[in-house]
Backbone bond lengths (Angstrom), bond angles and torsions (degrees), N, CA, C in turn:
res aa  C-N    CA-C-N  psi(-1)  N-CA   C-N-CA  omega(-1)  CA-C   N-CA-C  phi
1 X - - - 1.456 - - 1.531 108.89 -
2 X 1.171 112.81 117.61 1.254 117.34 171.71 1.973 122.62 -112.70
3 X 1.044 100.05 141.54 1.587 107.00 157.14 1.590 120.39 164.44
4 X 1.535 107.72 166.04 1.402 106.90 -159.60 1.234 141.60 -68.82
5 X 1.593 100.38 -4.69 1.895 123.45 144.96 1.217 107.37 -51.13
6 X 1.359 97.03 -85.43 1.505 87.73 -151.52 1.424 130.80 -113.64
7 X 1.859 96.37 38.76 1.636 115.09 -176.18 1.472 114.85 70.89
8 X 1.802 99.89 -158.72 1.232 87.23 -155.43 2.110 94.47 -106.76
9 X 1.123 129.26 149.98 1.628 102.55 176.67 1.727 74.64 -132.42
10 X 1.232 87.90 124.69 1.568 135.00 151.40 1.433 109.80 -57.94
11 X 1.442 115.09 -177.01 1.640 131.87 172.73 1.600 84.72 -73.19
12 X 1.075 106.00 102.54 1.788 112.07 166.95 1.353 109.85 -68.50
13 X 1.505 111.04 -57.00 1.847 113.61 -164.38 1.432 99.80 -37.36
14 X 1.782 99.70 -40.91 1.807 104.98 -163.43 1.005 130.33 -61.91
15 X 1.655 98.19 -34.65 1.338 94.01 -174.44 1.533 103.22 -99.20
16 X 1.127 133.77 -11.63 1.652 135.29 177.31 1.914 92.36 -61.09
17 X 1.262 108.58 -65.42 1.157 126.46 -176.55 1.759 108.85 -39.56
18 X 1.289 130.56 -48.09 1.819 128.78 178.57 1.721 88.22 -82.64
19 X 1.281 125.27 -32.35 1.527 105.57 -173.78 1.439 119.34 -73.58
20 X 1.029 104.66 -24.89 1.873 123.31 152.39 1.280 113.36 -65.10
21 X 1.323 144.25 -86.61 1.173 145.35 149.46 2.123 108.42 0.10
22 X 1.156 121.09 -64.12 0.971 90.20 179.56 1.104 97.72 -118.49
23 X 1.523 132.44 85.59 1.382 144.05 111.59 1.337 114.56 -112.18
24 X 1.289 131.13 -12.95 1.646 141.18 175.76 2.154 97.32 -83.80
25 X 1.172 103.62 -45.73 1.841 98.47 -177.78 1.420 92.39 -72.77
26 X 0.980 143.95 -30.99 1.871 125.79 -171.84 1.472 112.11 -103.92
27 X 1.657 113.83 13.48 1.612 105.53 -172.79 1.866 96.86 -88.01
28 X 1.426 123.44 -21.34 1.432 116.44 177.80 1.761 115.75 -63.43
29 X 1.640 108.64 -32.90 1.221 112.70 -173.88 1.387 87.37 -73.64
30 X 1.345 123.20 -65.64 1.577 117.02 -178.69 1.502 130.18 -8.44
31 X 1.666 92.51 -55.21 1.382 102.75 -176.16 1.317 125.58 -88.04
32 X 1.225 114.41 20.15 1.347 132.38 -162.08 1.704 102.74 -112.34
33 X 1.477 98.94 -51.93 1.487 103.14 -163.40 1.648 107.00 -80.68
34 X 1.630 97.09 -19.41 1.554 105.55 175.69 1.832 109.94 -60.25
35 X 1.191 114.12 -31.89 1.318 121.61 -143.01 2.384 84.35 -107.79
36 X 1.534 105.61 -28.79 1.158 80.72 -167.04 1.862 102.78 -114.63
37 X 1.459 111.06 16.66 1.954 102.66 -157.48 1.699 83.26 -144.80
38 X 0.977 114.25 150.02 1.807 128.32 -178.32 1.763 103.59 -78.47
39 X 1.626 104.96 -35.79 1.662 102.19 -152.00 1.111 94.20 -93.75
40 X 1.686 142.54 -38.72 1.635 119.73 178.01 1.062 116.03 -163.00
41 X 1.966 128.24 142.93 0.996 126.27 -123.82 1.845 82.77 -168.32
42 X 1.204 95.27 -177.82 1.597 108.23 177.71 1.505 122.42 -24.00
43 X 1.266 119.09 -26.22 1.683 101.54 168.13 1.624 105.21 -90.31
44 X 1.189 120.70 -41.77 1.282 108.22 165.88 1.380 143.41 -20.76
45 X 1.325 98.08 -72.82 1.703 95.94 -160.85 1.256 114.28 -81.99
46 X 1.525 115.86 -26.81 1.718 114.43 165.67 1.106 112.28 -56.71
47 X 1.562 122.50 -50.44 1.766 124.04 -178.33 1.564 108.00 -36.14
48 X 1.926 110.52 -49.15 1.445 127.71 -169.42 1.367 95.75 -55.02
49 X 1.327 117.91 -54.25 1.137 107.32 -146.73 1.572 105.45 -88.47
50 X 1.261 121.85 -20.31 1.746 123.95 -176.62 1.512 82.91 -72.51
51 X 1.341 156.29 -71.70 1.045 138.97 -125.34 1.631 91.84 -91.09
52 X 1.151 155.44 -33.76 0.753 166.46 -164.40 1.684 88.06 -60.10
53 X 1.048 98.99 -71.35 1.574 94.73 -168.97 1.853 120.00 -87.88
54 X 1.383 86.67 2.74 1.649 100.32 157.55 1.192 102.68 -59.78
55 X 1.448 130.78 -57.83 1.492 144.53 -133.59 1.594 90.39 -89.33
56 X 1.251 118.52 -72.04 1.774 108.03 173.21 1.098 120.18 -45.96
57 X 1.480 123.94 -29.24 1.469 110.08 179.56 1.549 128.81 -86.55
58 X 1.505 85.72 -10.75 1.524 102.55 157.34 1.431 110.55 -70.48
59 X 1.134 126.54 -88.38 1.441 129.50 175.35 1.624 122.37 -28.26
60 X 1.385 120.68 -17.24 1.455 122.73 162.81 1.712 98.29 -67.28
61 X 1.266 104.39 -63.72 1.718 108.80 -164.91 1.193 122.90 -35.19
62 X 1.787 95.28 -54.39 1.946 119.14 -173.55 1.302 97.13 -68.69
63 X 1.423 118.96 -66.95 1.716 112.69 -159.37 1.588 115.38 -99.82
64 X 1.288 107.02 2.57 1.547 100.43 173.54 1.347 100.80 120.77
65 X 1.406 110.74 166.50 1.370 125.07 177.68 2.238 118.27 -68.27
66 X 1.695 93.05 -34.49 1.311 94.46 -161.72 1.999 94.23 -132.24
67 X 1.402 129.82 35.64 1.064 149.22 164.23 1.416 99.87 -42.38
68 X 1.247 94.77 154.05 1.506 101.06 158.40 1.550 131.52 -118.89
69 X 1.713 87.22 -23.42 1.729 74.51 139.63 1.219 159.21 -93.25
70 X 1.314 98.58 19.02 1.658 109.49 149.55 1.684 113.83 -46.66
71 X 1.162 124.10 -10.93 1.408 129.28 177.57 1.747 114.29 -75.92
72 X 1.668 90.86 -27.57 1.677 94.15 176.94 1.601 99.09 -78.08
73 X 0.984 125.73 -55.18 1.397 145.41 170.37 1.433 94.65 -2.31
74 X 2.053 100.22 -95.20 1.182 116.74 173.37 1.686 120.37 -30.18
75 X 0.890 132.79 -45.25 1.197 135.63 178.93 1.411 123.76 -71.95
76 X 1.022 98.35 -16.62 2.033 106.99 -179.21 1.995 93.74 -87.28
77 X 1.472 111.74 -46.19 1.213 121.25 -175.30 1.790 121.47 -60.89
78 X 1.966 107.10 -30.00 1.238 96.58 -154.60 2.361 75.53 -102.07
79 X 1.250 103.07 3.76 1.382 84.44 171.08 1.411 117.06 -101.64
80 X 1.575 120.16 -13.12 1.397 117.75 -178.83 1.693 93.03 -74.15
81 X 1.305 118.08 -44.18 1.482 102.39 -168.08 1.706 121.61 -66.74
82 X 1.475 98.36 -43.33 1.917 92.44 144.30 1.050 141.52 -27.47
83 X 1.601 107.53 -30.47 1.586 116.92 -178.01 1.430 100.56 -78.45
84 X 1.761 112.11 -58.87 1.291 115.48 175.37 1.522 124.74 -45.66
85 X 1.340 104.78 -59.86 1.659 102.60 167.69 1.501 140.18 -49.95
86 X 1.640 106.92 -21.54 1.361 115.72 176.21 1.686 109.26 -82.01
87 X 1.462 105.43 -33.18 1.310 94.52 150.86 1.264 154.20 -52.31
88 X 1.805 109.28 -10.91 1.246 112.30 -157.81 1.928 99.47 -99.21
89 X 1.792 82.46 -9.08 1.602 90.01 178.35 1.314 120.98 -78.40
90 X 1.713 125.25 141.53 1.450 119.82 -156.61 1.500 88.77 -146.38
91 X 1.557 117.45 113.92 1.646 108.28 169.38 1.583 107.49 -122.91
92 X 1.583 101.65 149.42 1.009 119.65 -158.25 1.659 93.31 -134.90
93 X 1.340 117.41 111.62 1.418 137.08 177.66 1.634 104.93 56.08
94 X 1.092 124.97 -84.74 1.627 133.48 -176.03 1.211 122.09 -101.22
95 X 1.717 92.66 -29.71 1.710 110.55 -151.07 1.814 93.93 -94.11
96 X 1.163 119.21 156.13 1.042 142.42 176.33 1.596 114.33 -112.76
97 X 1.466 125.48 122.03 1.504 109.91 -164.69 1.885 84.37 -148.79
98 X 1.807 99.14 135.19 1.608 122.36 175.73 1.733 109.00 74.66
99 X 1.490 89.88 51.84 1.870 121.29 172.74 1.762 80.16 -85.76
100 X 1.447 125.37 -93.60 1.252 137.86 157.49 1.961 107.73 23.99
101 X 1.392 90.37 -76.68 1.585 119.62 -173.60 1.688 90.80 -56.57
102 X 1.244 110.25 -89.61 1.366 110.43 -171.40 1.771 113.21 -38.26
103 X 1.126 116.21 -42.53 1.706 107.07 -177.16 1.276 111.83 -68.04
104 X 1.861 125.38 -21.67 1.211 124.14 167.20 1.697 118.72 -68.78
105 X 1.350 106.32 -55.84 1.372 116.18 152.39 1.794 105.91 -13.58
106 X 1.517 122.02 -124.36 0.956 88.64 153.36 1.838 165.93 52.66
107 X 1.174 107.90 -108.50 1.383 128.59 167.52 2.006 99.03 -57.43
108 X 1.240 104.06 -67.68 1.910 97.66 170.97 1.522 126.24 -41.65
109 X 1.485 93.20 -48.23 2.021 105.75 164.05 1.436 89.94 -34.12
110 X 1.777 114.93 -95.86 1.554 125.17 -141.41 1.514 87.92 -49.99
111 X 1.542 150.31 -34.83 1.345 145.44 -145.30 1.739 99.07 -83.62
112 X 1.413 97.26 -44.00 1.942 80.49 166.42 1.394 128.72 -104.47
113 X 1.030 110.55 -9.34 1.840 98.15 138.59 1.068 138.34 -48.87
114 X 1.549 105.77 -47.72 1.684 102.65 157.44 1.156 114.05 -55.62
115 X 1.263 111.31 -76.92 1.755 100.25 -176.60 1.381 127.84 -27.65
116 X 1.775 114.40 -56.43 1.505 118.09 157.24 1.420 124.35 -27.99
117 X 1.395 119.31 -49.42 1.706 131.76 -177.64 1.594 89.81 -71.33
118 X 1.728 141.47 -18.25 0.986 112.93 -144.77 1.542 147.01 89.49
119 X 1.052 101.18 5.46 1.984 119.93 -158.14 1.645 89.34 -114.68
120 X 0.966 121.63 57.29 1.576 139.72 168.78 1.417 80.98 -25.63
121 X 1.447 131.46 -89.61 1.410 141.23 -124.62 1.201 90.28 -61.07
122 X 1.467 116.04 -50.30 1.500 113.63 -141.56 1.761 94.09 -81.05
123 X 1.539 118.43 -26.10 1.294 109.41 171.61 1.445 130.10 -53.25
124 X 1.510 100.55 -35.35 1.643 135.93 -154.80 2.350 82.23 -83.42
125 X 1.052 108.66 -98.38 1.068 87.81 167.59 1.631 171.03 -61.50
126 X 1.564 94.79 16.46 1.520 114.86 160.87 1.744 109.85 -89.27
127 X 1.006 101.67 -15.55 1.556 117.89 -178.15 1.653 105.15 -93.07
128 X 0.841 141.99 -44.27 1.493 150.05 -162.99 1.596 84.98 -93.47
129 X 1.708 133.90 -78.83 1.227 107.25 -176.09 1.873 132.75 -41.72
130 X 1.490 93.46 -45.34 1.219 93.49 173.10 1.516 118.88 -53.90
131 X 1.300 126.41 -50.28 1.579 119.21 174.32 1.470 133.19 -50.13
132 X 1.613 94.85 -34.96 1.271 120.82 175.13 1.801 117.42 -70.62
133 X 1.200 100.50 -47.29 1.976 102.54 154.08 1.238 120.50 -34.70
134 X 2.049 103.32 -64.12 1.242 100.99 -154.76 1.678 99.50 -91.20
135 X 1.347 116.85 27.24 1.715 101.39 -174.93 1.925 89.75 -111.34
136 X 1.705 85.83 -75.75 1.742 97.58 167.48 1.434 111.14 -19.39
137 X 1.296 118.51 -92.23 1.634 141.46 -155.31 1.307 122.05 -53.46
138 X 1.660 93.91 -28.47 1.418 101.11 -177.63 1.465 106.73 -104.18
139 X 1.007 131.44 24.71 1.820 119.00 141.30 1.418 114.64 -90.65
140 X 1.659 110.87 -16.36 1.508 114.15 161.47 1.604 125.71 -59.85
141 X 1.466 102.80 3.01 1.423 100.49 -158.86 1.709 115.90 -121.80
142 X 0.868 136.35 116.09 1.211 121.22 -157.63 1.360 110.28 -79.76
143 X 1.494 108.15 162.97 1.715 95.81 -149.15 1.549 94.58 -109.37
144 X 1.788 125.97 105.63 1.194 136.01 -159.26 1.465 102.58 -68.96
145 X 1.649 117.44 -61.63 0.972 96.13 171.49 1.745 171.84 -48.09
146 X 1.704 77.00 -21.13 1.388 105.12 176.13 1.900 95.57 -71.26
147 X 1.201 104.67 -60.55 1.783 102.04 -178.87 1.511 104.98 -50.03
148 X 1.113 149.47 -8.21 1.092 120.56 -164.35 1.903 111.00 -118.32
149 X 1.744 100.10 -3.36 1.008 128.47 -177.99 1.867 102.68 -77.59
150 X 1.689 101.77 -53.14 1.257 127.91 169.40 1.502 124.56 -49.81
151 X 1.545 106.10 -21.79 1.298 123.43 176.55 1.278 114.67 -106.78
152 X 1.748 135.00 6.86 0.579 72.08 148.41 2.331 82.81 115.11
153 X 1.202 99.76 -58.37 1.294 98.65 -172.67 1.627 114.94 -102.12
């Protein structure tokens, strides 16, 4: 339905429905990075990831389903989240701290784009590995900052 009130409304369910979808697959990483990184945590990565797939689902509407400039699209998207993620990086003398954060950052981006394109799975599991890294892997990891707090610097 279109007109100059009240814009244009699209398949709403659909797109309400992937904008849900990928803010429900990135709320575990969310809650993860909240609980283990200072710079970003539960408002983060859902925001990343709804707009993320705001932005493709925009670019389906405007230029079509199978465009190719959806490639500019993609590219405006995987550099704003760069912006965000380089932020999440914080160094302190040598050490480099919220590499982790930023690659999740990131990793949630590509997860609602997929979803946006529709690629449930591939959303569903960039999201589940990623949580699974940072939950699993990181009790494998010794926790630098805390030592260096302990030390002192």
């Amino acid at each position: 339905m279109t007109s100059s009130l009240w814009g244009v409304w699209g398949d709403v369910t659909n797109h309400l429905l992937r904008m849900a979808l990928a803010f429900l697959f990135t709320l575990p990483i969310a809650w993860n990075r909240e609980h283990g990184s200072d710079s970003a945590g539960l408002r983060t990565f859902p925001i990343v990831a709804m707009a993320s797939c705001g932005f493709v689902l925009l670019a389906i509407e405007i230029l079509g389903e199978r465009s190719v400039g959806q490639a500019r699209i993609l590219e405006g998207v995987i550099t704003g989240i760069g912006f965000v993620g380089g932020g999440a990086i914080l160094k302190a003398g040598s050490t480099a701290y919220g590499t982790a954060t930023a690659a999740s950052i990131l990793n949630t981006g590509v997860a609602g784009a997929a979803v946006g394109f529709g690629y449930y799975d591939i959303g569903f599991v960039l999201a589940l590995a990623n949580f699974l890294v940072l939950f699993a892997l990181g009790k494998l990891k010794p926790n630098k900052k805390k030592n260096a707090e302990d030390a002192g610097l």
